[in-house]
C-alpha positions, 0 to 999 in steps of 0.5 A: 773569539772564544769566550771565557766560560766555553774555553775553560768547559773544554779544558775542564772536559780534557782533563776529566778525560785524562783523569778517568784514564788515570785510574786504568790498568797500566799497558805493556809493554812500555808502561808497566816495564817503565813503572816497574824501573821506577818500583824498584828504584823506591823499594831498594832505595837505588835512584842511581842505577838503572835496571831492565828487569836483571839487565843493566838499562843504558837507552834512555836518560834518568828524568822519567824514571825519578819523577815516577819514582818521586810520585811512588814515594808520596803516594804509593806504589799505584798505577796512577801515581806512575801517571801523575808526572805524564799528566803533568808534564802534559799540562805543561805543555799545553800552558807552554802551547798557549804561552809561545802561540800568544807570544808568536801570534795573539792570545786567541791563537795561544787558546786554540793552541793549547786546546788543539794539543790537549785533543791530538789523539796521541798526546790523550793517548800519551797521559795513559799509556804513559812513557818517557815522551809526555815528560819530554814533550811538555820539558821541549816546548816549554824551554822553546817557549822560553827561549824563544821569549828571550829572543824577543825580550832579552830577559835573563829569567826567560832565557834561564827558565829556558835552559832548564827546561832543556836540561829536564828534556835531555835528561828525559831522552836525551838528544832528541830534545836538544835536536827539536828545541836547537831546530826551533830556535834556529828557524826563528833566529834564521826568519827574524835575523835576531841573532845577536841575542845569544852574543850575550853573557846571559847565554853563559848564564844559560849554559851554566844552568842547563849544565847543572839541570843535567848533572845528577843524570850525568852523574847517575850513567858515570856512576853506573857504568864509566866506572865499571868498564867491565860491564857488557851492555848489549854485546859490548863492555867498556860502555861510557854512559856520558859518551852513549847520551852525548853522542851514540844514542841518537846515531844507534836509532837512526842506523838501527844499530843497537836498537834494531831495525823496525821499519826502513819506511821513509813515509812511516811518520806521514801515515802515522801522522794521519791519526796521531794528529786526529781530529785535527790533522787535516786542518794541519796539512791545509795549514802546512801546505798554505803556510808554504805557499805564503813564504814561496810568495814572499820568497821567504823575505822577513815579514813581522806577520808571519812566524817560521819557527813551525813551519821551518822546525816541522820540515826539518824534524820530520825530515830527520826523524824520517831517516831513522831505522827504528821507528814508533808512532809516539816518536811524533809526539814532540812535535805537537805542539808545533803543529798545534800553533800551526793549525790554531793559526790557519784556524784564526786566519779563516775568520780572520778574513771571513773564509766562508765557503773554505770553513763550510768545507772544513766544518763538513769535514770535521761533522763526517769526522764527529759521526765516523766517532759516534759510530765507533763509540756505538759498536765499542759499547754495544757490540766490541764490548757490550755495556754491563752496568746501566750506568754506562747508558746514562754517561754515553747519553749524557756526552751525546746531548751535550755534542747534540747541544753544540751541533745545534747551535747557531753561531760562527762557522770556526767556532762550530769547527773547534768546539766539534772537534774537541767534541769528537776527541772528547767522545772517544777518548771518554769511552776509550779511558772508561769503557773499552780500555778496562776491558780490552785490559782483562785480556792482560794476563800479568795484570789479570793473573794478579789479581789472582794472586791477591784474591788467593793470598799466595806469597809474591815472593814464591813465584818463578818464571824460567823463561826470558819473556818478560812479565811487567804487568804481573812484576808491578801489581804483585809489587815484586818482580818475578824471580827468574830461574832454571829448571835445575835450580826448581827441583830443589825445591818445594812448594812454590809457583811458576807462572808460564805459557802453554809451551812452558807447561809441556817443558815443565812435564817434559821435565817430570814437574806436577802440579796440584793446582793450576790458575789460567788467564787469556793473553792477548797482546792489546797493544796490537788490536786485530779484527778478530779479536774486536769481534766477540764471535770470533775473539776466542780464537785469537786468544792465547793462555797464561797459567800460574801452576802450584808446584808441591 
């Protein structure tokens, strides 16, 4: 199928990819609020609690949080230190993708498993705007993987491996990961009748593992607020940390309660779908729909050839998911992997038996594809924002010889088709991680803002907002959260900075506040890109300003 040297190109590619992306500023909100939790648990030496800025954090699990922490403490306080668990766990994953495609299929369909989930748009995207879902999705294939082993071999080291990668995904966020691996792993027992498996003294072994891999996240949420029924978590006390991660977690996101309500759209995740899975996510819908008709057609009867753990899991999952009241694109990146086995299989099926005029179409499809990025890639480096080093020129020519290569060359239809579309993830992730996110990032204000601060030698500890907008970016680079006060509380005082937008700046002089000196950034909310603001002629009207004001 694939050789050797063309499969370990690619993956040397990807991971370049994700390298260049590393070293990037860090995204808020989520990213830099994240690192900015896990700062501070290595500056106060507190790996028990957990803090939202001054507020008490009670969403999500520990596992992130510590293993970002972990990464500070022996590289540093960097914004690609917060990254490495993220890439990591990622790697993870995708061993994990080749692992369960092998043992499911063959070893060629492992490969293209593991190659189509390191391209998937969202999964490149998750290595840098880095949350809680990459550490979650490499933990959650790699215990389905292993207990999906255990089901098929019956070895005591799978089934244990299993347990603790389930124990890391729940401890990650919580039952999100015990709903996708127990679907998985209930869809394969179902098809394949194995159920005896689990009536099996190494199912207690299993347990017993996966309860001590989620003691010390226990511990942490009993510790910081069973026993202090006094604390008020979001409008009410007598919060159990242990009840809210084993029962009302999941419960508040699916009726919005708690969390809010953020779209009652019961389609959100199919449209999203269509570029989170991108290059490949219409090879996954002729996958789906083709794998349907073949279980219909076998009136969902046993067969050895087949496997149901993806379809059977994809179908429920996304059902589920579907009915929840808060919804965010990057909730689907759990479910990659699955697809990515899904696709690899109907992939290997085409040339399997010799599909020639299906793969034609789906090589057109995956060319139209390739340009649709190639022209992307033009106006993001020639008009959104213009090349100003000539080292950009040779890079970008360098990447289109080496597609143009590809493109050329004769050989197998399905193998133009995958290595075009890794092709196409690796054109615009490169000039995402190297170009357009550096720049798009100078409109950041707290990140911009200090680098000012740093360049001007004003003390970190002499800053104060007194408004609650939060200022993460600013909090990680200064190394030192903002101190949040009143306006009574600075009138007492003397000599120090306030960090404000332009409303707060009216405040301040409504208040009788001077300054002898002002520093101001844009601000634009990057993580919500509008037309205007892509369009140089017209981005400073979708601007807005931050200021840093020196009061005497």
């Amino acid at each position: 199928m694939i050789s050797s040297i063309r499969y370990w190109f690619l993956v040397v590619l990807i991971i370049l990819v994700y390298i260049a992306g590393m070293f990037v500023t860090l995204f808020e909100n989520d990213s830099a609020q994240f690192a900015v939790m896990a700062m501070r648990m290595v500056q106060e030496n507190d790996f028990i609690n957990l803090f939202k800025g001054p507020n008490e954090y009670l969403d999500k699990p520990h596992m992130h949080y510590w293993l970002a922490a972990l990464s500070f403490k022996i590289f540093g306080i960097h914004d690609w230190a917060y990254r490495i668990p993220g890439l990591l766990a990622t790697l993870l994953g995708a061993y994990s993708c080749f692992g369960l495609g092998k043992l499911l299929y063959n070893k060629d369909i492992g490969k293209f498993s593991a190659l189509i989930f390191m391209t998937c748009q969202t999964i490149v995207l998750g290595v840098i705007d880095v949350r809680t879902d990459a550490v979650l999705t490499g933990f959650t294939i790699f215990a389905i993987w292993q207990l999906v082993a255990y089901i098929e071999k019956s070895s005591l080291h799978h089934i244990i491996l299993g347990a603790f990668g389930a124990g890391m995904a729940f401890s990650t966020k919580g039952q999100i990961a015990l709903l996708v691996i127990g679907i998985c792993i209930l869809c394969h027992m179902t098809y394949t009748r194995k159920w005896k498996q689990f009536i099996s003294w190494k199912a207690l072994v299993a347990l017993l593992v996966f309860a001590l891999a989620i003691t010390p996240m226990l511990y942490a949420y009993y510790h910081q607020f069973d026993l202090h029924p006094e604390k008020v978590i979001r409008g009410r006390s007598d919060r159990s940390g242990i009840f809210f991660i084993f029962w009302e977690q999941s419960f508040e996101r699916l009726s919005g309660q708690g969390m809010g309500k953020n779209s009652s759209d019961y389609f959100f995740f199919f449209h999203t779908f269509l570029w989170v899975f991108l290059p490949w996510t219409l090879l996954a819908l002729i996958a789906y729909w083709r794998r349907i008709k073949t279980f219909y057609k076998l009136r969902f009867t046993y067969n050895p050839k087949y496997e149901f753990l993806t379809l059977g899991s994809i179908t429920l999952i996304f059902f589920v998911i579907s009915f929840a009241q808060f919804k965010l694109p990057h909730y689907m990146n759990i479910m990659m992997p699955l697809y990515a086995i899904l696709t690899a299989s109907y992939l290997h099926s085409l040339h399997r038996f010799t599909k020639e005029k299906e793969i034609k179409i789906l090589l057109g499809v995956q060319y139209f594809i390739l340009s649709l990025v190639f022209i992307f890639s033009l106006l993001v480096c020639f008009h959104v924002f213009k090349f100003d080093h000539w080292g950009g020129y040779i890079i970008l020519i360098s990447v289109l010889i080496v597609i143009a290569y590809f493109c050329l060359k004769r050989e197998a239809y399905y193998m133009r088709i995958i290595t075009l579309s890794v092709c196409s993830s690796l054109l615009l992730n490169g000039v995402l991680n190297t170009h357009f996110y550096p720049n798009l990032l100078k409109y950041q204000a707290g990140s911009t803002m200090a680098k000012e601060v740093k360049e001007r030698n004003i003390p970190v500890d002499n800053i104060y907002k007194f408004s609650e907008w939060h200022s993460w970016g600013l909090d990680f680079y200064n190394r030192h959260p903002l101190k949040i006060a009143t306006l009574t509380t600075l009138s007492d005082q003397k000599d120090f900075w306030i960090y404000a937008d332009n409303s707060d700046l009216e405040t301040l002089k409504e208040a009788g506040f001077d300054w002898d000196e002002k520093i101001t950034v844009n601000q634009f909310r990057i993580t919500r890109l509008q037309a205007k603001f892509l369009d140089p002629s017209t981005r400073a009207k979708k601007l807005n300003k931050m200021h840093l004001v020196h009061i005497q």
